[in-house]
N, C-alpha and C positions, 0 to 999 in steps of 0.2 A: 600550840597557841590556844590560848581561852579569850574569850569574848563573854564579858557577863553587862546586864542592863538594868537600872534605875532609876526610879524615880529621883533628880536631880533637886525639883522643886518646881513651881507654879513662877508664870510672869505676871505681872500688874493686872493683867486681864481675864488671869485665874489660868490660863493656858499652862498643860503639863511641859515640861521641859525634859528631858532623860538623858542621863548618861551612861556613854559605852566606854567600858574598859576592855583594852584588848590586852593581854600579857601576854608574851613568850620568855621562859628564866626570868633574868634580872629586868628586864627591859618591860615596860609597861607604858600603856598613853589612856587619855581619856577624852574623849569629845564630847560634846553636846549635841543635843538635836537644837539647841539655838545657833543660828547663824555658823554653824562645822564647828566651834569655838574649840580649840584646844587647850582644855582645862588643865592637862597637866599633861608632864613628861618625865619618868624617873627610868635614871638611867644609872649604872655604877659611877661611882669617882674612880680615879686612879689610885683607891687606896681600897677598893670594892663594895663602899659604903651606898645604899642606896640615896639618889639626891636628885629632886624634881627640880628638872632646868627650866620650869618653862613660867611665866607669871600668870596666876589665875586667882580668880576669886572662891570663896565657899557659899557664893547666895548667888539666884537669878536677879536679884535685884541691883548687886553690886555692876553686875555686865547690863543689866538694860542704865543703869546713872551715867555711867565710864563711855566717854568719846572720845576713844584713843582705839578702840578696834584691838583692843589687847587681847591674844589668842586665838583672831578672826582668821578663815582660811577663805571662804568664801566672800567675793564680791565681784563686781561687772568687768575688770580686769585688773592685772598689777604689768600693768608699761608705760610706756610713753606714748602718747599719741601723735601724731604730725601735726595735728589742724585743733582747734578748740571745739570743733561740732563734729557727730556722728549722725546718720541718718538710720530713725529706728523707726521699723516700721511703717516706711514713708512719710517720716516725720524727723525735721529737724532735732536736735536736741544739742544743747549746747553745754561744752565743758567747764570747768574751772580752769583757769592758766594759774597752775600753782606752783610753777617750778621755770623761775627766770623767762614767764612765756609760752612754755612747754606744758602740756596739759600733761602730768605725771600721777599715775596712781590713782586713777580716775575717781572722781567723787563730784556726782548727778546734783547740777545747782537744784533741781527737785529731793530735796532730802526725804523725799517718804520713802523711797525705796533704800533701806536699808537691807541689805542682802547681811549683812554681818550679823544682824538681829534678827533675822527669822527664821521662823520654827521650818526643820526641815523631818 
């Protein structure tokens, strides 16, 4: 397997952004040091053609515009919750009920913490 590293591009705030390509054979992925983002994924076809299954963009600008978390690996968790509040740090915090009630796939009515968008 190889691992190689570059400069991917700069965000809004001039911040480097880098991507790691790992390859073993046919198989390859790339992430970001934004938010884990999985920029791409090439993988054979069943016919042994190489073809990236995964949706990404070619700019840091297109993933800071885009609020769909497309490529995102990292955030505060992917379940279900029981209750609409967690207690962080001795402090209340309250969920979204975005799923018939059910607090699903958590997303902090405090939007600054976007775990998806930062530089890791």
């Amino acid at each position: 397997m190889t691992i190689k590293d570059n400069v991917f591009g700069y965000t809004h705030d001039g911040k480097e952004v880098r991507l790691y390509r790992m390859q073993d054979g046919d198989f390859s992925v790339s992430v970001l040091s934004l938010g884990g983002i999985i920029q791409s994924l090439v993988v054979p076809d069943r016919l042994g053609r190489q073809v990236d299954v995964v949706l990404g963009f070619d700019h840091v600008a297109d993933y800071e515009k885009q609020n769909c978390y497309i490529g995102a690996t990292i955030g505060r968790c992917a379940n279900r919750m029981r209750t609409e509040n967690i207690v962080l740090n001795d402090k209340k915090v309250f969920l979204a009920k975005n799923d018939k009630g059910v607090t699903c796939m958590v997303v902090f009515l405090d939007s600054t913490k976007k775990f998806g968008k930062r530089r890791y």
